[in-house]
Residue frames as qw, qx, qy, qz and C-alpha x, y, z in Angstrom:
[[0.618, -0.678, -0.063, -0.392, -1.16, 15.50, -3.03],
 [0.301, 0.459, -0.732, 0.404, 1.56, 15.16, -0.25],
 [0.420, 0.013, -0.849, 0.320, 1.14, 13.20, 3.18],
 [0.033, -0.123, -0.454, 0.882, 0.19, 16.22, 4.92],
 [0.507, 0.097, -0.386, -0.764, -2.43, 17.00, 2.46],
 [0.557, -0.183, -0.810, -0.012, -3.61, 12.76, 3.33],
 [0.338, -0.164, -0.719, 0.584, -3.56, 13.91, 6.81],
 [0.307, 0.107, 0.218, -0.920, -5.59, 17.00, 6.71],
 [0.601, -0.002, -0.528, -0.601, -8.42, 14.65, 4.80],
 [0.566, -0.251, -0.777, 0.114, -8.47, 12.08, 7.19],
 [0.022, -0.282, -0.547, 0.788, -9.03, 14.76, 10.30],
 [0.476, -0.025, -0.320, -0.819, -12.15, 16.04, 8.10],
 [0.586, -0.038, -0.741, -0.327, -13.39, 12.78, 7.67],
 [0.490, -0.246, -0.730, 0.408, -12.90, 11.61, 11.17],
 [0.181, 0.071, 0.376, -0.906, -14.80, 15.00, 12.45],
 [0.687, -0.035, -0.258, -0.678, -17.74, 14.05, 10.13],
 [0.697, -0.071, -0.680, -0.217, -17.79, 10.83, 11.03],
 [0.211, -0.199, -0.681, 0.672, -17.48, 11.43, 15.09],
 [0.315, -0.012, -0.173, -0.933, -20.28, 14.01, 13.76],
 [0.542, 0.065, -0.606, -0.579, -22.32, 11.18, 12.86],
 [0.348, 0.088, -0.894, 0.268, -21.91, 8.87, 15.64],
 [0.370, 0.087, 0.491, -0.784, -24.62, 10.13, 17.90],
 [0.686, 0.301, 0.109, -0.654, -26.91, 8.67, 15.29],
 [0.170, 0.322, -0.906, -0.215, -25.37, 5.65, 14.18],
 [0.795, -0.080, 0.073, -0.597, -28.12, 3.17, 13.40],
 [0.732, -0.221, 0.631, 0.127, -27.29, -1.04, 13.32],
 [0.269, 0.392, -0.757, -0.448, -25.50, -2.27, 10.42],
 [0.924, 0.162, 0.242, -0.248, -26.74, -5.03, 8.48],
 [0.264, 0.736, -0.588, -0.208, -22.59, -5.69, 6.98],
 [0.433, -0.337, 0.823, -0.148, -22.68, -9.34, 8.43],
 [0.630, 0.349, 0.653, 0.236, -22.45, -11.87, 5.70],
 [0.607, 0.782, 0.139, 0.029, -21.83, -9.70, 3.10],
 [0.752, 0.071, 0.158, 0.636, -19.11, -8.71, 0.93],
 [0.068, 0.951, -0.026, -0.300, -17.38, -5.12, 0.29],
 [0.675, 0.431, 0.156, 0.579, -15.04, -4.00, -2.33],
 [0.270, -0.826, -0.118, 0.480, -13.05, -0.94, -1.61],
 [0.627, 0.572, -0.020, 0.528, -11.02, 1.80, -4.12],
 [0.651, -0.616, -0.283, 0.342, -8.38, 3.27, -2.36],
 [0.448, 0.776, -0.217, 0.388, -6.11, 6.31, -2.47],
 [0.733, -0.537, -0.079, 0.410, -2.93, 6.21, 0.19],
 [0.019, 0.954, -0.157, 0.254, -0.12, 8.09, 1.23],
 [0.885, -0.163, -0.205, 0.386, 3.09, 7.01, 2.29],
 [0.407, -0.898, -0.037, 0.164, 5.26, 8.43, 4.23],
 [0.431, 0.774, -0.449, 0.117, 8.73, 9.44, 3.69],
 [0.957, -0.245, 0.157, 0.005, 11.23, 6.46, 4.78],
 [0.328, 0.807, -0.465, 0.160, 15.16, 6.08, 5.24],
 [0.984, -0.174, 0.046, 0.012, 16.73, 2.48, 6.07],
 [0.021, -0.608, 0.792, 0.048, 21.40, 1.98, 6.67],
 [0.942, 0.280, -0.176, 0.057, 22.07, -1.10, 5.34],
 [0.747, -0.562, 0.105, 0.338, 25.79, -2.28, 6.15],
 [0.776, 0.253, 0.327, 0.476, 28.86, -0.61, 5.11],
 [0.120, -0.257, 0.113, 0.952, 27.47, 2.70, 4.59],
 [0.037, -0.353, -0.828, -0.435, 25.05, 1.10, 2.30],
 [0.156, 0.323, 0.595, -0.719, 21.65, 3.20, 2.63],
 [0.056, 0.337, 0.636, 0.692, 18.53, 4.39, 0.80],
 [0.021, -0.126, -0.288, 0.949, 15.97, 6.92, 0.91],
 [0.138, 0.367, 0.828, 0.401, 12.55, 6.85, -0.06],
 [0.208, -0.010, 0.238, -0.949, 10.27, 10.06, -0.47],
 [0.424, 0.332, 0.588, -0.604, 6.93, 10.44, 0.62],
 [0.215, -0.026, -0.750, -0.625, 3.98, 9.53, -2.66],
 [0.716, 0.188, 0.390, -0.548, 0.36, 8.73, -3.17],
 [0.203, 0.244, -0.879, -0.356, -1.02, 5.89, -4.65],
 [0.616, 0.002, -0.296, -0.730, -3.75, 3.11, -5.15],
 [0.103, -0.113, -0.976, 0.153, -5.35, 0.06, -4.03],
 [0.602, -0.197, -0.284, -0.719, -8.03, -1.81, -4.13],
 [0.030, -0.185, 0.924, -0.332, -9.50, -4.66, -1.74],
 [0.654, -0.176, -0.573, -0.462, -11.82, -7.13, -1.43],
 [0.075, 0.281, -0.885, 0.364, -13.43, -8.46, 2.05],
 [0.552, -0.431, -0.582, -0.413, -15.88, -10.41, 3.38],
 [0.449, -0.408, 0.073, -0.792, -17.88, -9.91, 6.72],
 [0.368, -0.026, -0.916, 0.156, -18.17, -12.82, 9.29],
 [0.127, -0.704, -0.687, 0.128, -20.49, -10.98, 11.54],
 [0.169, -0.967, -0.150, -0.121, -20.68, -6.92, 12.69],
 [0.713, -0.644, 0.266, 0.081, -17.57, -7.12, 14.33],
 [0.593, -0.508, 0.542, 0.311, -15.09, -9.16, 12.79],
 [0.680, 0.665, 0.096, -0.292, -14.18, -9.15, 9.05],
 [0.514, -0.414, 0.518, 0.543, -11.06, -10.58, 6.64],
 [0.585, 0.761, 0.235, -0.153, -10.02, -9.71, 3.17],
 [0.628, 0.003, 0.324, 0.708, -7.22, -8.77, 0.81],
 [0.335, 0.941, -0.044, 0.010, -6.10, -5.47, -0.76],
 [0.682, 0.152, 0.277, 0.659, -3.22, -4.79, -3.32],
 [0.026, 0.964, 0.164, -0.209, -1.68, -1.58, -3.69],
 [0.594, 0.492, 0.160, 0.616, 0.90, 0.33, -6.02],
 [0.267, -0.912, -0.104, 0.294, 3.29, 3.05, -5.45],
 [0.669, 0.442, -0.070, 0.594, 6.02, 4.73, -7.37],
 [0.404, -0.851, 0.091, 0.324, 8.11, 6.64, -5.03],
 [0.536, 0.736, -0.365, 0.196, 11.65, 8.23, -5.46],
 [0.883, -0.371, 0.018, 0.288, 14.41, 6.88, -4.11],
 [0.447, 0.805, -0.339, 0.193, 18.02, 7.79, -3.54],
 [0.850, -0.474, 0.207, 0.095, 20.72, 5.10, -2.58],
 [0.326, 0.737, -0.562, -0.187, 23.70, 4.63, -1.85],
 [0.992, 0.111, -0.058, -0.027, 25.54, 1.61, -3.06],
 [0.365, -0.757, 0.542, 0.017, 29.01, 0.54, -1.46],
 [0.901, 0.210, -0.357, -0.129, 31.19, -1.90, -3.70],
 [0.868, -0.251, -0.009, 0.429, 33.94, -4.55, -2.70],
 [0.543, -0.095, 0.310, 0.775, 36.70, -1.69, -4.49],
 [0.093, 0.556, 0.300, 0.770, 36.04, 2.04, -4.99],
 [0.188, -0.070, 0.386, -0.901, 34.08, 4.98, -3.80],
 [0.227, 0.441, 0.847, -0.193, 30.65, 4.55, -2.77],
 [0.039, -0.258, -0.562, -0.785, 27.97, 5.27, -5.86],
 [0.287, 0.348, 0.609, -0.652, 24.91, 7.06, -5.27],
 [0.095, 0.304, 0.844, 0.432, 21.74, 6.05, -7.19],
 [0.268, 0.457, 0.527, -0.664, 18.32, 8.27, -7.66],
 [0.216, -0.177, -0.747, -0.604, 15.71, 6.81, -9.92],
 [0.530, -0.121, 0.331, -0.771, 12.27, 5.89, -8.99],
 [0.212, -0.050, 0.938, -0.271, 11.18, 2.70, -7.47],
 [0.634, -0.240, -0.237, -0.696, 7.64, 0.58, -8.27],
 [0.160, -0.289, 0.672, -0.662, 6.07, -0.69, -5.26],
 [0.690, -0.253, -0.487, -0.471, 3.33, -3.44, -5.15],
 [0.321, -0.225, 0.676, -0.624, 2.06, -4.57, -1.69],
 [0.675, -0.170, -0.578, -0.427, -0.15, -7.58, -1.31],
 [0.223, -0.073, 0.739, -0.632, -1.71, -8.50, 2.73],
 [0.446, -0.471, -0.693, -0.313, -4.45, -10.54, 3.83],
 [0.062, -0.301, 0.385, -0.870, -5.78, -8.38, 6.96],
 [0.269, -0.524, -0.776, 0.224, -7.99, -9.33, 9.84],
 [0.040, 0.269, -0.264, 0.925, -9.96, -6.47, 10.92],
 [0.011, 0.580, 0.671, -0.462, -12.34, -5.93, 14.81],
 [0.172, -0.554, 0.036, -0.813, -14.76, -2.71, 14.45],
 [0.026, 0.054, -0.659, 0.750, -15.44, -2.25, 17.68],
 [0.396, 0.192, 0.362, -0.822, -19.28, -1.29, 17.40],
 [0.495, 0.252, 0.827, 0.086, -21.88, -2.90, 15.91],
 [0.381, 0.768, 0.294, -0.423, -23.63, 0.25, 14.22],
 [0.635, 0.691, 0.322, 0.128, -22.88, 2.06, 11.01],
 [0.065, -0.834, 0.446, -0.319, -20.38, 4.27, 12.61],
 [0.920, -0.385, -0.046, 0.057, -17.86, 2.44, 13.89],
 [0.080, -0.857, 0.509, -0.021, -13.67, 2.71, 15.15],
 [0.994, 0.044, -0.017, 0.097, -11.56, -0.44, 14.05],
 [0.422, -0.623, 0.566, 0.337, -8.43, -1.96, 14.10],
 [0.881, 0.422, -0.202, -0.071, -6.70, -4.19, 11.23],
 [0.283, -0.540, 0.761, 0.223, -3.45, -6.24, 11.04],
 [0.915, 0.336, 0.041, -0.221, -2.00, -8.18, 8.51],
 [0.451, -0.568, 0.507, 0.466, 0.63, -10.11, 6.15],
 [0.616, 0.734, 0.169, -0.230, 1.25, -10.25, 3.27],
 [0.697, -0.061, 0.259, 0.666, 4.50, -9.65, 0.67],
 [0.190, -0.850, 0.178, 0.459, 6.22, -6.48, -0.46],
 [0.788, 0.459, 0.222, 0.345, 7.49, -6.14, -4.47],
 [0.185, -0.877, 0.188, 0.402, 9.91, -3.82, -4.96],
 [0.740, 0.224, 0.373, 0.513, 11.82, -3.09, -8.25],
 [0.356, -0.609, 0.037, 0.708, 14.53, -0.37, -8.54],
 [0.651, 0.748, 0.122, 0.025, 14.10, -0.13, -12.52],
 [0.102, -0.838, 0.482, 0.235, 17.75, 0.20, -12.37],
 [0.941, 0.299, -0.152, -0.053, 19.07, -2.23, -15.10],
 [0.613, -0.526, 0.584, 0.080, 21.49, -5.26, -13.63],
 [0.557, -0.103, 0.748, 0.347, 22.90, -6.36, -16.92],
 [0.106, 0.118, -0.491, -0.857, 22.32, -6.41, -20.94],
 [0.665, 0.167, 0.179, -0.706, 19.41, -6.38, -22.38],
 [0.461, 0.140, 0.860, 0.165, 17.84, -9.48, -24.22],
 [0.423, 0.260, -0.290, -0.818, 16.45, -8.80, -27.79],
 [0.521, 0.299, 0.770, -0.214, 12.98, -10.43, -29.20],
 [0.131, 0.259, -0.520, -0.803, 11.63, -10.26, -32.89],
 [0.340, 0.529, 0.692, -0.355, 8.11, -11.05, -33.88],
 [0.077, 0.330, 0.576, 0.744, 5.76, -10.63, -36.81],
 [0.132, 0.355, 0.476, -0.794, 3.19, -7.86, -35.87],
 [0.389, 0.404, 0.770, 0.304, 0.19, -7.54, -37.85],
 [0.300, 0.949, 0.093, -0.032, 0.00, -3.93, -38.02],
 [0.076, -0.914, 0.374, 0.134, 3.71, -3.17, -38.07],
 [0.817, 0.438, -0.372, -0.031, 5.04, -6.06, -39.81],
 [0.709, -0.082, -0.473, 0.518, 8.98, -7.53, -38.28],
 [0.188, -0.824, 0.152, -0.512, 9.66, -5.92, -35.15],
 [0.667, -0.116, -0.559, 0.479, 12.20, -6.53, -32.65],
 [0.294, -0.869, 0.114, -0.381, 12.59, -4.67, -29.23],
 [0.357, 0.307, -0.689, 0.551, 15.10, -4.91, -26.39],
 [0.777, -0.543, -0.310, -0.075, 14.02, -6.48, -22.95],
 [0.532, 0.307, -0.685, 0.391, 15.87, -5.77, -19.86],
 [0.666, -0.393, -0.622, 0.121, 15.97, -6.94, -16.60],
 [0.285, 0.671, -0.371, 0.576, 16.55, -5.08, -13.71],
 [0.172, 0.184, -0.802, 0.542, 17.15, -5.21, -9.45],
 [0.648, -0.270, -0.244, -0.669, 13.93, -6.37, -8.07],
 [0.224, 0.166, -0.899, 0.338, 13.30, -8.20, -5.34],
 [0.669, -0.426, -0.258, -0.552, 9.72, -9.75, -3.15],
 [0.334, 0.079, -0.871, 0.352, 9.92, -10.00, 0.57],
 [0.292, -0.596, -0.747, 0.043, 7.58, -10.72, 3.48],
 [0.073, -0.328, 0.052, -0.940, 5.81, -7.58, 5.15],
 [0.236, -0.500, -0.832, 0.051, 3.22, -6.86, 7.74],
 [0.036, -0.398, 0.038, -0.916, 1.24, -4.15, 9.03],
 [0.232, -0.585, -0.704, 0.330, -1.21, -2.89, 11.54],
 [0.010, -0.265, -0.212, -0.941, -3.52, 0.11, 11.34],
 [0.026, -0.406, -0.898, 0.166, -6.30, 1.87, 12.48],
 [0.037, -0.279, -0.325, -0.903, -9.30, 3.87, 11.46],
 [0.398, 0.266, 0.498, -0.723, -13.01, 4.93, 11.70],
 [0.208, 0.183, 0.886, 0.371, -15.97, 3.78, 9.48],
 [0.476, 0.289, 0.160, -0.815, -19.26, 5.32, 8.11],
 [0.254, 0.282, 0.878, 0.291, -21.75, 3.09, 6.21],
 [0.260, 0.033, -0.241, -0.935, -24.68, 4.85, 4.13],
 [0.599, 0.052, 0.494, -0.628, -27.93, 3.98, 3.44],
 [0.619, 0.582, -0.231, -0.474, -27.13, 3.10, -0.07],
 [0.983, 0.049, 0.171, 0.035, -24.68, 0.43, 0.88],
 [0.663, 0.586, -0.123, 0.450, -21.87, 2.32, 0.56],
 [0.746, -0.618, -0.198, 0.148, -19.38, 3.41, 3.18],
 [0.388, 0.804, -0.379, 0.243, -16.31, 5.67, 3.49],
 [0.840, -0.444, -0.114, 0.291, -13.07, 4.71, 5.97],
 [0.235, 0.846, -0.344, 0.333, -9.89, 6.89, 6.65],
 [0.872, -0.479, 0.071, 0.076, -7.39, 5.32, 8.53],
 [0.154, 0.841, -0.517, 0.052, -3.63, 5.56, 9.65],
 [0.990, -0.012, 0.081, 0.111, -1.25, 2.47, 8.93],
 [0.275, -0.771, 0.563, 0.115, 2.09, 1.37, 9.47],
 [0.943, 0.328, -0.058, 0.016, 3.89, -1.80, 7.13],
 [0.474, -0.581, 0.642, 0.160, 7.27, -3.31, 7.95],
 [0.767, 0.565, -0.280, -0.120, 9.29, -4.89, 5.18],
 [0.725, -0.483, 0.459, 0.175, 11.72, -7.74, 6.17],
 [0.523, 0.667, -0.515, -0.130, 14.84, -7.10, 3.81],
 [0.970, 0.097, -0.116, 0.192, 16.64, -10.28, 5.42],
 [0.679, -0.655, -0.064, 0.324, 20.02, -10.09, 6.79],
 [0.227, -0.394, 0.295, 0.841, 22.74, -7.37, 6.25],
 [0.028, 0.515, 0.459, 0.723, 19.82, -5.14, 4.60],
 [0.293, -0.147, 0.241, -0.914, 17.67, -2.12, 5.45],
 [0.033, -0.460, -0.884, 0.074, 14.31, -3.02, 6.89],
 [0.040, 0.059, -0.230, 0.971, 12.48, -0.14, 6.37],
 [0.040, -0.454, -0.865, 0.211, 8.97, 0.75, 7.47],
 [0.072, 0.308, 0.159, 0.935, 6.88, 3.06, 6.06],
 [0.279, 0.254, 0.705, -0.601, 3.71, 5.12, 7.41],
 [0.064, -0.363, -0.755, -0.542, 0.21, 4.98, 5.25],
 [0.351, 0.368, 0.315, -0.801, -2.96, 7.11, 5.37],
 [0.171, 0.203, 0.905, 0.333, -5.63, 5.47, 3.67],
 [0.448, 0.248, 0.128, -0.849, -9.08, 7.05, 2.38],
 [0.116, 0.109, 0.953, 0.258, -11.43, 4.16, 1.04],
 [0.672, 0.193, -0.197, -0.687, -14.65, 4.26, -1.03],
 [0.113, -0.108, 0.988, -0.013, -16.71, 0.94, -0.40],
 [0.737, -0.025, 0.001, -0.676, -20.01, -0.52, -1.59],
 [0.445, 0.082, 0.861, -0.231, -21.30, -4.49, 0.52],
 [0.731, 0.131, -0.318, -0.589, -22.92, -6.96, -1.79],
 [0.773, -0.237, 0.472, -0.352, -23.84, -10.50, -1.58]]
């Protein structure tokens, strides 16, 4: 499923759920918790670095979940972790030579704690969010030999394997986003929303920033 394909789901969603709004009854979400499973969409994303230096990242879907808790109708904070394997294609500029170009595929782990308003009290409801959080990234490109291990296994008797390391790196990130809500009667609740996340590479690096479409399945307990 591609971005666009994210995008055409969230305008559904957000017709049913303006659909709905005439009849939005009060929520009862204050003091409770919600758990959410997520599916996202990132956008496609291209960052110059110095030198020439650059990299490319295409567009991908991926997961996350999140946990938050309710302070009243209104205001609400929580955490969610999410995973992405994009491709990538960069290029790398040494001290002596031509410049190498690299295309492998990247894994992507995001962790944010996020504040988020809804605006309305009811069951229907338009919100913001912002957060921060940190940004994993590892190129799976190996920076060096490997390290061998040996072990006694108890179905497969001696066994060694090679270990190797490669370019990876974890820096700060933030975002801001914003959606619509629907709660059920069952305690369960859908959200679709469009987010943005900034990654601070630090100096003489790309910063790049990517966009996100989120669709969330949620069900509030105590």
């Amino acid at each position: 499923m591609t971005l666009k394909h994210f995008g055409t789901v969230g305008l559904i969603l957000t017709a049913l759920l303006v659909g709905n709004a005439a009849t939005a009854a009060e929520s009862d979400r204050g003091g409770r918790w919600e758990a959410t499973a997520q599916i996202i969409g990132s956008s496609s994303e291209s960052s110059a670095g110095d030198n020439g230096s650059s990299v490319h990242f295409k567009s991908d879907t991926g997961l996350a979940v999140g946990i938050t808790y309710n302070f009243n109708a209104h205001l609400a904070v929580g955490f969610d972790a999410s995973f992405l394997s994009p491709k990538y294609s960069a290029v790398v500029v040494p001290d002596v030579g031509n410049p190498i170009t690299v295309d492998h595929k990247a894994d992507v782990f995001n962790g944010a704690l996020n504040g988020t308003w809804n605006f309305l009290p009811g069951n229907f409801t338009p919100y913001v969010q912002f957060g921060l959080g940190w940004t994993y990234v590892d190129s799976n490109v190996v920076d060096g030999l490997p390290s061998t291990g040996c072990w006694w296994d108890p179905w497969w008797g001696y066994v060694c394997a090679n270990f190797y390391s490669t370019y990876n790196d974890t820096r700060f990130s933030w975002n801001g986003g914003a959606g619509l809500r629907f709660e059920f009667d069952n305690d369960m609740f859908v959200k679709a929303s469009y987010n943005k996340v900034w990654i601070d590479a630090g100096n003489n690096a790309a910063d790049p920033d990517f966009d996100l479409w989120k669709v969330e399945l949620g069900w509030m307990f105590r």
